[in-house]
PDB file with one MODEL, atoms N, CA, C and O in Angstrom:
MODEL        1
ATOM      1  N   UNK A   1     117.381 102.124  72.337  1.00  0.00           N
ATOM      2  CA  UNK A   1     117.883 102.155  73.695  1.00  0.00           C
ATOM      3  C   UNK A   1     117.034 101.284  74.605  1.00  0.00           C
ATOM      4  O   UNK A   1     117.583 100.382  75.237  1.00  0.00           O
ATOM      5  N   UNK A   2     116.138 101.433  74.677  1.00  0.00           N
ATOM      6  CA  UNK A   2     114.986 100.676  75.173  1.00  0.00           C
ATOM      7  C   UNK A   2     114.816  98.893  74.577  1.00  0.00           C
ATOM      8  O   UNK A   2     114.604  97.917  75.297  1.00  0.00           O
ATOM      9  N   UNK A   3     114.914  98.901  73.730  1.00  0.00           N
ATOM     10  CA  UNK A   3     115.648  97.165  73.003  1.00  0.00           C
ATOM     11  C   UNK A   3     116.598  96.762  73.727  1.00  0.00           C
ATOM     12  O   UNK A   3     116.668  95.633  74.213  1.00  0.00           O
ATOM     13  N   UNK A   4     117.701  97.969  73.907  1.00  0.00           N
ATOM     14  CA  UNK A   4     118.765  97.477  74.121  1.00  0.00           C
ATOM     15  C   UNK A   4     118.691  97.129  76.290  1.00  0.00           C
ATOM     16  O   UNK A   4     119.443  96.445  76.985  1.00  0.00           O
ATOM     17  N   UNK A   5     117.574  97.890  76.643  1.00  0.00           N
ATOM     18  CA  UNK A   5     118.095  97.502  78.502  1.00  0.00           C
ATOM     19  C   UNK A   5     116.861  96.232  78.560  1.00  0.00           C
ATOM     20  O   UNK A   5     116.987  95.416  79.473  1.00  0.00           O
ATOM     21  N   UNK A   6     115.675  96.065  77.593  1.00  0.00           N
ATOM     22  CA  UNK A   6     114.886  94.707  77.508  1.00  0.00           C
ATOM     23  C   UNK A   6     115.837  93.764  77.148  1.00  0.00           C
ATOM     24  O   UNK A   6     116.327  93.209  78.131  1.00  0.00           O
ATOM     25  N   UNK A   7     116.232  93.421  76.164  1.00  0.00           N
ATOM     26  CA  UNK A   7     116.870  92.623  76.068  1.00  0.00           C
ATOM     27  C   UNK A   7     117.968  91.881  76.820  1.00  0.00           C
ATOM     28  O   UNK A   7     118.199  90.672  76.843  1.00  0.00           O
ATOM     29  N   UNK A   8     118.681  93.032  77.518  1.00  0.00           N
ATOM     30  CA  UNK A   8     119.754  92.886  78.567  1.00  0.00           C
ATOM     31  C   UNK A   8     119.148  91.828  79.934  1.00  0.00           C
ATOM     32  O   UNK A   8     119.411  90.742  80.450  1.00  0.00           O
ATOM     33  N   UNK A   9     118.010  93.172  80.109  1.00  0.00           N
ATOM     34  CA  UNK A   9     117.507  92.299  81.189  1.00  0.00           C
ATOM     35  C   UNK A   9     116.743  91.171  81.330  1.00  0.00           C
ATOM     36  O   UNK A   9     116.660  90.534  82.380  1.00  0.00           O
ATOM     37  N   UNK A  10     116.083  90.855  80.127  1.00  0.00           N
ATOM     38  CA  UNK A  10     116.329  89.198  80.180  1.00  0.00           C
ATOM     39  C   UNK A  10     117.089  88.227  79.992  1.00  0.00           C
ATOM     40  O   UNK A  10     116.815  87.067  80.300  1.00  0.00           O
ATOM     41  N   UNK A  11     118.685  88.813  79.179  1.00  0.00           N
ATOM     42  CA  UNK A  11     119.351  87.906  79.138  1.00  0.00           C
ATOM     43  C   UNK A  11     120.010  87.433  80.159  1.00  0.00           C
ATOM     44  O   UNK A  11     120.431  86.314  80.453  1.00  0.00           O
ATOM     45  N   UNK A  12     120.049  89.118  80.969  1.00  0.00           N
ATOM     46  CA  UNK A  12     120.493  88.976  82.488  1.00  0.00           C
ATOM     47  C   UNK A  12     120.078  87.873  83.886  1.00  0.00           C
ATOM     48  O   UNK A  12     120.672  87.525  84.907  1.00  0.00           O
ATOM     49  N   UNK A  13     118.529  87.535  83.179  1.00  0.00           N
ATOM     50  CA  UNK A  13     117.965  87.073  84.194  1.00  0.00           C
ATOM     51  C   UNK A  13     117.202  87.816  84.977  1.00  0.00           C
ATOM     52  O   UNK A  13     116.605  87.274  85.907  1.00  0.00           O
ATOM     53  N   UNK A  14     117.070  89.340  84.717  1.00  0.00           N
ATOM     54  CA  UNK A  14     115.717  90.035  85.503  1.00  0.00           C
ATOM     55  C   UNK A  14     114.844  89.387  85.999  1.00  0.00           C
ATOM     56  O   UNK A  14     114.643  89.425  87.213  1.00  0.00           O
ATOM     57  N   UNK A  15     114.135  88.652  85.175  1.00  0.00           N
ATOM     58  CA  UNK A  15     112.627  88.479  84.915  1.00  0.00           C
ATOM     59  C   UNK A  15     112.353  86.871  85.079  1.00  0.00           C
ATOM     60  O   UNK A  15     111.263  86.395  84.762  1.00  0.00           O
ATOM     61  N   UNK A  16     113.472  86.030  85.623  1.00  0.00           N
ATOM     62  CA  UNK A  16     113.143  84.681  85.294  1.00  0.00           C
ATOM     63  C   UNK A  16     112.156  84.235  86.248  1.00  0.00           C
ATOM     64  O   UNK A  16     112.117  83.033  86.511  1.00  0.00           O
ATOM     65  N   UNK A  17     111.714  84.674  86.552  1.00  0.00           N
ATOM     66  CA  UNK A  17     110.400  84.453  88.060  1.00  0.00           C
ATOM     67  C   UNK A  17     109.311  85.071  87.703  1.00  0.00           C
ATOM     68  O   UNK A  17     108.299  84.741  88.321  1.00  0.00           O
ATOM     69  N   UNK A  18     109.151  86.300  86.459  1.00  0.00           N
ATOM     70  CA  UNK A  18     108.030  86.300  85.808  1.00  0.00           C
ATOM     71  C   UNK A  18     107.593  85.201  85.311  1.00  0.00           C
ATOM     72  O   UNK A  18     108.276  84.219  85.020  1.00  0.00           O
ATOM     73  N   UNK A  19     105.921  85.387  85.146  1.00  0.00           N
ATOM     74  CA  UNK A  19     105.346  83.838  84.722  1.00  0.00           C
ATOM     75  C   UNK A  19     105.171  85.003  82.848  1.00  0.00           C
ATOM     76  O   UNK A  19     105.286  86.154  82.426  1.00  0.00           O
ATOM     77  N   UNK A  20     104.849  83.653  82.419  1.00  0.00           N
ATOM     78  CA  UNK A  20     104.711  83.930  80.913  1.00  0.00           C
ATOM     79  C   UNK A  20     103.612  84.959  80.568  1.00  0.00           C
ATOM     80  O   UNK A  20     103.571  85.659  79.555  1.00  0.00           O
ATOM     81  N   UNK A  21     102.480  84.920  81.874  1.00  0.00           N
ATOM     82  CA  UNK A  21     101.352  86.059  81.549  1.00  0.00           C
ATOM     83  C   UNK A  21     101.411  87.050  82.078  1.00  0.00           C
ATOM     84  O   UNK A  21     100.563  87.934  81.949  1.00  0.00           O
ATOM     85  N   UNK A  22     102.482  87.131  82.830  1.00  0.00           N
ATOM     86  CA  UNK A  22     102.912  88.653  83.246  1.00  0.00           C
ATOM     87  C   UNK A  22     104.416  89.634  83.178  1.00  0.00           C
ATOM     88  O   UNK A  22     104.885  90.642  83.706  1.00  0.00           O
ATOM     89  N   UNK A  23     104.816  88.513  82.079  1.00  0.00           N
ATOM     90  CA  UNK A  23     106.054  89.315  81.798  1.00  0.00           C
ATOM     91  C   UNK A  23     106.621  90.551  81.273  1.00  0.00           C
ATOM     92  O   UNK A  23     107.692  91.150  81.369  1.00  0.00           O
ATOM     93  N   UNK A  24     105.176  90.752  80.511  1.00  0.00           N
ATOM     94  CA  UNK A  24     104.997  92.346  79.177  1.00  0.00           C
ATOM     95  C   UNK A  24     104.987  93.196  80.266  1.00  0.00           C
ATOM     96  O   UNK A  24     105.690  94.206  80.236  1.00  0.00           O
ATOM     97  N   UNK A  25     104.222  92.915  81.326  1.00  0.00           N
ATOM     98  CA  UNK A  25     103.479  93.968  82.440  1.00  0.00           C
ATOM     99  C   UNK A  25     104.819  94.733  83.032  1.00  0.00           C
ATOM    100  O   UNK A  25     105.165  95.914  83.075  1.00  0.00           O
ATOM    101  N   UNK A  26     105.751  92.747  83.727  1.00  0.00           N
ATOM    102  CA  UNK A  26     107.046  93.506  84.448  1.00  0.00           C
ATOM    103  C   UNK A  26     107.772  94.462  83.725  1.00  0.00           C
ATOM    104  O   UNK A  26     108.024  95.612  84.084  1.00  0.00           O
ATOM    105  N   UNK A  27     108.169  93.766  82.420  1.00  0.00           N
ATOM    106  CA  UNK A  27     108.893  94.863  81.556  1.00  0.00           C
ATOM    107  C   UNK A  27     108.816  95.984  81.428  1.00  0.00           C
ATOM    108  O   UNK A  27     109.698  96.837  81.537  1.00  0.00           O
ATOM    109  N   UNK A  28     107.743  96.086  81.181  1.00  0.00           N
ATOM    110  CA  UNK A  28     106.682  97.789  80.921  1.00  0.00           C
ATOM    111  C   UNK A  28     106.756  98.269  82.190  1.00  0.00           C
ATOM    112  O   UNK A  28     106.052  99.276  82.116  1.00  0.00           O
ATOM    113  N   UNK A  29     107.102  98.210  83.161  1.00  0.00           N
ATOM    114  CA  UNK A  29     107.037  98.474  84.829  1.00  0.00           C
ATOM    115  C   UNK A  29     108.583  98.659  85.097  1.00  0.00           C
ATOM    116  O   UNK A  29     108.903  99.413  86.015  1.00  0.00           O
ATOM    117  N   UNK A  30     109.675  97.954  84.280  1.00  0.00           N
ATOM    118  CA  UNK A  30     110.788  98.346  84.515  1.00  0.00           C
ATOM    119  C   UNK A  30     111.651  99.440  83.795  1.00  0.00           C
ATOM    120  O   UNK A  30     112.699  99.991  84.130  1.00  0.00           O
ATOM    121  N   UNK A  31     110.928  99.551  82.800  1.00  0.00           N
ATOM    122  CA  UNK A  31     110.953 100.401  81.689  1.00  0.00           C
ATOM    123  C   UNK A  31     110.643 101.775  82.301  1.00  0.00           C
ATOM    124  O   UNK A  31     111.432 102.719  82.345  1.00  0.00           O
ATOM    125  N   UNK A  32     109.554 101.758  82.705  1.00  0.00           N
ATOM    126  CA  UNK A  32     109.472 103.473  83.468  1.00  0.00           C
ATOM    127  C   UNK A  32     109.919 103.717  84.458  1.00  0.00           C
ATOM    128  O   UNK A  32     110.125 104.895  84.751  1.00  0.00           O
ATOM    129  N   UNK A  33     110.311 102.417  85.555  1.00  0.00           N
ATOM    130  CA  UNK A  33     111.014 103.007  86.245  1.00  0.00           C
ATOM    131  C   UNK A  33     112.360 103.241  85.804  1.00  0.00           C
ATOM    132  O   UNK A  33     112.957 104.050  86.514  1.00  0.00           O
ATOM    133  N   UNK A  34     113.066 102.733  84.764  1.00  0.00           N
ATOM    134  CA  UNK A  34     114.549 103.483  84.597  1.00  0.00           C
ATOM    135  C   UNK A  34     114.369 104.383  83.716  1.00  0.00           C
ATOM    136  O   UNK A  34     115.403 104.956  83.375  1.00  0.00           O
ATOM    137  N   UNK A  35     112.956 104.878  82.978  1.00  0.00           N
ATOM    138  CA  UNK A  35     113.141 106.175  82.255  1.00  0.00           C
ATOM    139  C   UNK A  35     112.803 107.212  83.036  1.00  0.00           C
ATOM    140  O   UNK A  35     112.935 108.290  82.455  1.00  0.00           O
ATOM    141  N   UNK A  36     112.410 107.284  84.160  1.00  0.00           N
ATOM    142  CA  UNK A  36     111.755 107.993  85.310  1.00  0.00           C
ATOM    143  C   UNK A  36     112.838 108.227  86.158  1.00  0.00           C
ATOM    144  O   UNK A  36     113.037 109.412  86.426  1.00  0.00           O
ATOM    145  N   UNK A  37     113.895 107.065  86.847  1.00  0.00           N
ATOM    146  CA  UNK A  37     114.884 107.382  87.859  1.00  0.00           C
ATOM    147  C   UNK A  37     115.840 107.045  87.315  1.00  0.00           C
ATOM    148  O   UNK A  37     116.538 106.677  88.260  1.00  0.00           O
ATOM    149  N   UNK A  38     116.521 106.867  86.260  1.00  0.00           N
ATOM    150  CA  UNK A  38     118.080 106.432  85.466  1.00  0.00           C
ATOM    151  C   UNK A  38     118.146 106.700  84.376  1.00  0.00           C
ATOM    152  O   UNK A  38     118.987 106.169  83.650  1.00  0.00           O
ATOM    153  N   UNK A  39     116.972 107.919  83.780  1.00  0.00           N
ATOM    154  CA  UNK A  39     117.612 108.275  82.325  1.00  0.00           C
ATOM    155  C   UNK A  39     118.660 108.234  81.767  1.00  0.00           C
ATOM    156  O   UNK A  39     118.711 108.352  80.542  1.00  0.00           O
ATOM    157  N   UNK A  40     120.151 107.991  82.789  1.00  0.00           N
ATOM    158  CA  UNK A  40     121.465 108.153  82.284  1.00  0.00           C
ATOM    159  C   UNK A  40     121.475 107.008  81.831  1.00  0.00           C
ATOM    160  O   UNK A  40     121.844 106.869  80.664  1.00  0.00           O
ATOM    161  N   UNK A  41     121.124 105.984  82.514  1.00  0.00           N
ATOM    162  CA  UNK A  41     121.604 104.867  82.127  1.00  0.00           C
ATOM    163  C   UNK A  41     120.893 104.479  80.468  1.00  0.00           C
ATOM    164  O   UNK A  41     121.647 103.821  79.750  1.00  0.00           O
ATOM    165  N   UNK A  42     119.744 104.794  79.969  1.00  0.00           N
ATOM    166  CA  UNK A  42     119.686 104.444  78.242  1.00  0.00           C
ATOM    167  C   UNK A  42     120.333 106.302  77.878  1.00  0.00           C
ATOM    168  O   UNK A  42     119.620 106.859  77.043  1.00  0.00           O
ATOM    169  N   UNK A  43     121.042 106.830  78.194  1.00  0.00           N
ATOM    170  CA  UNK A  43     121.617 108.215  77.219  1.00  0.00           C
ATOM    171  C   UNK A  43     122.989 108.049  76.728  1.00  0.00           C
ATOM    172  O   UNK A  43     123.508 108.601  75.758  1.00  0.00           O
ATOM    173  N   UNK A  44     123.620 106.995  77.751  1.00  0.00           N
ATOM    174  CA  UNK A  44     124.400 106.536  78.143  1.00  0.00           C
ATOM    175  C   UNK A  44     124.843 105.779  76.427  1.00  0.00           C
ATOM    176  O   UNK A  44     125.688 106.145  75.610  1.00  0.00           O
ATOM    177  N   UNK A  45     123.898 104.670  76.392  1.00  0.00           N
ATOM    178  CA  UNK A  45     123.716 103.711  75.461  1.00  0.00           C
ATOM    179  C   UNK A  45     123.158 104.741  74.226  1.00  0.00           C
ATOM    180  O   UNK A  45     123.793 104.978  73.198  1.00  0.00           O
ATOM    181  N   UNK A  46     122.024 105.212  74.516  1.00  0.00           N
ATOM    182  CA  UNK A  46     122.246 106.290  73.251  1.00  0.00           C
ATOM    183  C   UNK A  46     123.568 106.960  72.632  1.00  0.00           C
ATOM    184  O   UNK A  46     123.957 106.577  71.528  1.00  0.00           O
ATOM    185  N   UNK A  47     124.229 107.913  73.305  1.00  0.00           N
ATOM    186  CA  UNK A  47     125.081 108.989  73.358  1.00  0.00           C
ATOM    187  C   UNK A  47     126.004 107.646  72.610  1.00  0.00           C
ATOM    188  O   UNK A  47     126.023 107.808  71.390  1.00  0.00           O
ATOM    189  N   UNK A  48     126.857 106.217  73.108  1.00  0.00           N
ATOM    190  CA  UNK A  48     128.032 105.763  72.276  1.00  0.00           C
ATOM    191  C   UNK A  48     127.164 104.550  71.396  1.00  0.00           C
ATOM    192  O   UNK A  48     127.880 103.833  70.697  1.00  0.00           O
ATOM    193  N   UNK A  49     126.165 104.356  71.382  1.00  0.00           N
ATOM    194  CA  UNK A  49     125.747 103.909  70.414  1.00  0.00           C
ATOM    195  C   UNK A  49     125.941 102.106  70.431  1.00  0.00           C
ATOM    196  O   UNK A  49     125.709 101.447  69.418  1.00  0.00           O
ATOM    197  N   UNK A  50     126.427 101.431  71.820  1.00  0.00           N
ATOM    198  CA  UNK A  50     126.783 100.217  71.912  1.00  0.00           C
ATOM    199  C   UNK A  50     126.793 100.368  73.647  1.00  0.00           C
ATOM    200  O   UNK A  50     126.876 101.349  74.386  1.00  0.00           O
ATOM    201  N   UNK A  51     126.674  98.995  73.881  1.00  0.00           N
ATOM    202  CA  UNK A  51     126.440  98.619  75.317  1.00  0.00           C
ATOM    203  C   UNK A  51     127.826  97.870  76.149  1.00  0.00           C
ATOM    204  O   UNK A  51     128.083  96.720  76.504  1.00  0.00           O
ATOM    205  N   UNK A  52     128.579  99.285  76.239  1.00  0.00           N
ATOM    206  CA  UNK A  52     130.078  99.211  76.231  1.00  0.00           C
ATOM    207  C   UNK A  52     129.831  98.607  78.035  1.00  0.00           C
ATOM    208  O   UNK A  52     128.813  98.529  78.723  1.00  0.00           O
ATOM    209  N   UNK A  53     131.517  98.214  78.361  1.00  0.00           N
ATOM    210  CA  UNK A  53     131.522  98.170  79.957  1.00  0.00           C
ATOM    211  C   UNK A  53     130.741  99.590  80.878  1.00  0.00           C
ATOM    212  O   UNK A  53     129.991  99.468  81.847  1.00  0.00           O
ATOM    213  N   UNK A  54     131.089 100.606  80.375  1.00  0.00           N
ATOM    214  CA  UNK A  54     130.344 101.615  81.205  1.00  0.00           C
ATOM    215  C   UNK A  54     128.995 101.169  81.150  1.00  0.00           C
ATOM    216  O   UNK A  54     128.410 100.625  82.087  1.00  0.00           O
ATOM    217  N   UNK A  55     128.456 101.441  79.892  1.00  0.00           N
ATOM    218  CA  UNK A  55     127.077 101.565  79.936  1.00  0.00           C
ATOM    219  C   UNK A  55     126.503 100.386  80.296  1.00  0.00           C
ATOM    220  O   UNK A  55     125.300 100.503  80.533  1.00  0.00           O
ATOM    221  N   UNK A  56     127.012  99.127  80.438  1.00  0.00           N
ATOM    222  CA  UNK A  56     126.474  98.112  81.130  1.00  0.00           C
ATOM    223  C   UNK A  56     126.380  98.302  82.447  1.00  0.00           C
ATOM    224  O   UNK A  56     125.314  98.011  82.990  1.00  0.00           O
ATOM    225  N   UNK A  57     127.435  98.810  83.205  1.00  0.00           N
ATOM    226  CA  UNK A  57     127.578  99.064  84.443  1.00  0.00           C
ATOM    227  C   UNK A  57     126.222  99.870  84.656  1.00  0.00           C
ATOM    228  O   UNK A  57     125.307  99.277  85.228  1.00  0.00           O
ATOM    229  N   UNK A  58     126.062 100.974  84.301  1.00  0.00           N
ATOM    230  CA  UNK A  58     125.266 101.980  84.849  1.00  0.00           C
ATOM    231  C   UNK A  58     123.735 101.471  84.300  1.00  0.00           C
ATOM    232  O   UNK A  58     122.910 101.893  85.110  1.00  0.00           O
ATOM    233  N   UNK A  59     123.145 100.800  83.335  1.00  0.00           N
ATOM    234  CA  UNK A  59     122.199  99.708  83.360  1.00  0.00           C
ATOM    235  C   UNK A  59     122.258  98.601  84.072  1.00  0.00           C
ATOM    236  O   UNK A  59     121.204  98.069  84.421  1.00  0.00           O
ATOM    237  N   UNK A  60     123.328  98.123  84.372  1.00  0.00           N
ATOM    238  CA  UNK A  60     123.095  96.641  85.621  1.00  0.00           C
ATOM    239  C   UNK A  60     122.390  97.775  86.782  1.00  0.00           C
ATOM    240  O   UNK A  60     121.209  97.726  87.127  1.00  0.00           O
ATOM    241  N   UNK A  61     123.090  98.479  87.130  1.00  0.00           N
ATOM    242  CA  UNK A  61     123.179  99.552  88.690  1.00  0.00           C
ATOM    243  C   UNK A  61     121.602 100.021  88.131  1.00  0.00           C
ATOM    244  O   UNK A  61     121.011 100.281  89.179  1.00  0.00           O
ATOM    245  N   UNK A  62     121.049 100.155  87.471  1.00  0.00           N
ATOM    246  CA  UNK A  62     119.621 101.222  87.222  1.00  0.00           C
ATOM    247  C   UNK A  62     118.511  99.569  87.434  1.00  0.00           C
ATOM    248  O   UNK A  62     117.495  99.553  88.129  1.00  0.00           O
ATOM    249  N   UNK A  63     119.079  98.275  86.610  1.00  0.00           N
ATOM    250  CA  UNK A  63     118.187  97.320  86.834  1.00  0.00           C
ATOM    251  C   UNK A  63     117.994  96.548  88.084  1.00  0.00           C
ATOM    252  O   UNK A  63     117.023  95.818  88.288  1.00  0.00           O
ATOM    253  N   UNK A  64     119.047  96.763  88.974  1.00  0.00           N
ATOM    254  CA  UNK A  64     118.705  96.196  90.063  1.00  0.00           C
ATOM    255  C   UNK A  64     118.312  97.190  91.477  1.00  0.00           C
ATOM    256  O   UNK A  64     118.050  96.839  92.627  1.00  0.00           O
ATOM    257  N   UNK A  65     118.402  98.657  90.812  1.00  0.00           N
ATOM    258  CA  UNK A  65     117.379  99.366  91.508  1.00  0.00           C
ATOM    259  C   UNK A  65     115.810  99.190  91.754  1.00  0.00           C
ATOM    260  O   UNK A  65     115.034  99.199  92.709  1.00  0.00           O
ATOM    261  N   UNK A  66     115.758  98.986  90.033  1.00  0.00           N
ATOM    262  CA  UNK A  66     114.172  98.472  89.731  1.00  0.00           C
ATOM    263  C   UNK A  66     113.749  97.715  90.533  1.00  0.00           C
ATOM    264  O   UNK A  66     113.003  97.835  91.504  1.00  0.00           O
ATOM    265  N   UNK A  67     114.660  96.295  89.732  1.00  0.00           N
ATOM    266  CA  UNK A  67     114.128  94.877  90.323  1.00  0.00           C
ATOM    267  C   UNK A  67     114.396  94.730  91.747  1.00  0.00           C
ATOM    268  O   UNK A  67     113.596  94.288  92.571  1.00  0.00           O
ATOM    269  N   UNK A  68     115.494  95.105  91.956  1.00  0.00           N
ATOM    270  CA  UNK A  68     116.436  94.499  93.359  1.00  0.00           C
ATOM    271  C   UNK A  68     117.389  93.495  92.949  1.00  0.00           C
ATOM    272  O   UNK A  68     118.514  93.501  93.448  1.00  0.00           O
ATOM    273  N   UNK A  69     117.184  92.969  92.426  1.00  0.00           N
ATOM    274  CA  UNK A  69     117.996  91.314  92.209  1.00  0.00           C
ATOM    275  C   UNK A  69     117.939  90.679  91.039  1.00  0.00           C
ATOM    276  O   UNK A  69     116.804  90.547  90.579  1.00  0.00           O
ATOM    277  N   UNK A  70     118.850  90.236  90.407  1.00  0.00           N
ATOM    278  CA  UNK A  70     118.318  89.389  88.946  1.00  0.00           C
ATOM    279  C   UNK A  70     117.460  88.196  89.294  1.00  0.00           C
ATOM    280  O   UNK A  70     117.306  87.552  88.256  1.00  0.00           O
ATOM    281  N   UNK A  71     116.939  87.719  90.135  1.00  0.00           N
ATOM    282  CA  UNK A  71     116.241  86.490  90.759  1.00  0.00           C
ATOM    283  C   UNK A  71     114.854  87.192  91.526  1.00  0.00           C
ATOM    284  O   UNK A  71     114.011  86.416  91.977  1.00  0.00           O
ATOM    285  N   UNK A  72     114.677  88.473  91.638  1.00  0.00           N
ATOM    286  CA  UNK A  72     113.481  89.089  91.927  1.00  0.00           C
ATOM    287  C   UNK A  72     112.487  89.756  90.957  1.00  0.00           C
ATOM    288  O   UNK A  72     112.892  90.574  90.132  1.00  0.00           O
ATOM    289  N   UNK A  73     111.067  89.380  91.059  1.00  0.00           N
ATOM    290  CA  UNK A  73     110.050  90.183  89.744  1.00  0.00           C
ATOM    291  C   UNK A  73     110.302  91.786  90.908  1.00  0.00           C
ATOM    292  O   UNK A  73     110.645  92.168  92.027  1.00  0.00           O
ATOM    293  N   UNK A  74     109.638  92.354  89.077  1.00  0.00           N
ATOM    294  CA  UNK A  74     109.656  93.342  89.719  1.00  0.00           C
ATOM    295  C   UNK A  74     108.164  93.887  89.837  1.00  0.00           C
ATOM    296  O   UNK A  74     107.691  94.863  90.419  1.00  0.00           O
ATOM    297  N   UNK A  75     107.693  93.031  89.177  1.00  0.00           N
ATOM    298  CA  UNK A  75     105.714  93.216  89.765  1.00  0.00           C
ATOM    299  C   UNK A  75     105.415  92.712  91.184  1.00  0.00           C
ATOM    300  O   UNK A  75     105.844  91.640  91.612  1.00  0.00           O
ATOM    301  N   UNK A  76     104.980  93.193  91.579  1.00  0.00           N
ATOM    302  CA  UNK A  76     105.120  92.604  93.364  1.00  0.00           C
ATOM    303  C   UNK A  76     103.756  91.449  93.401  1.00  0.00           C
ATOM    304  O   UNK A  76     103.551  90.911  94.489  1.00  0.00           O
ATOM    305  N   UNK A  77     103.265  91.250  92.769  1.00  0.00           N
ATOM    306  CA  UNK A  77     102.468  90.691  92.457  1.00  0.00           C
ATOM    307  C   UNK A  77     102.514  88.975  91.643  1.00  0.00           C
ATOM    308  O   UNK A  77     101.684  88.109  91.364  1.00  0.00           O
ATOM    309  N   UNK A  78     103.963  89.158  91.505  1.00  0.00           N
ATOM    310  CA  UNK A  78     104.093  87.837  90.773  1.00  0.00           C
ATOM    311  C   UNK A  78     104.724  87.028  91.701  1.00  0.00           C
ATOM    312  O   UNK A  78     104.987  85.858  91.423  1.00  0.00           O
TER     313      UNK A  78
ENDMDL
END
């Protein structure tokens, strides 16, 4: 489940404003915040087992809580 909203969100473009030495950090930073405030969104992807239109929806909606924006880090620092 967790493969599955990393992967997303870089293919998405999360992270393209992370630099290369702080990208593990953002990840790991976006990661707890959607296991912390959007558990639905990976139970979601657990529970049918594929990253159907719903469960994309409710992971786009949990990643741009995180981030804000696919064009924003989400380390405030980068």
């Amino acid at each position: 489940m967790l493969q599955v909203a990393q992967l997303y969100a870089l293919q998405k473009g999360f992270f393209d404003r992370a630099s290369p030495e702080t990208i593990q950090e953002a990840i790991a930073e976006a990661v707890m915040h959607i296991r912390q405030d959007h558990p639905d969104a990976l139970e979601r992807i657990r529970r049918t087992q594929c990253l159907g239109p719903m469960a994309e929806a409710v992971l786009k909606a949990a990643l741009v809580d995180v981030c804000g924006s696919q064009t924003q880090p989400i380390v405030s620092s980068l």
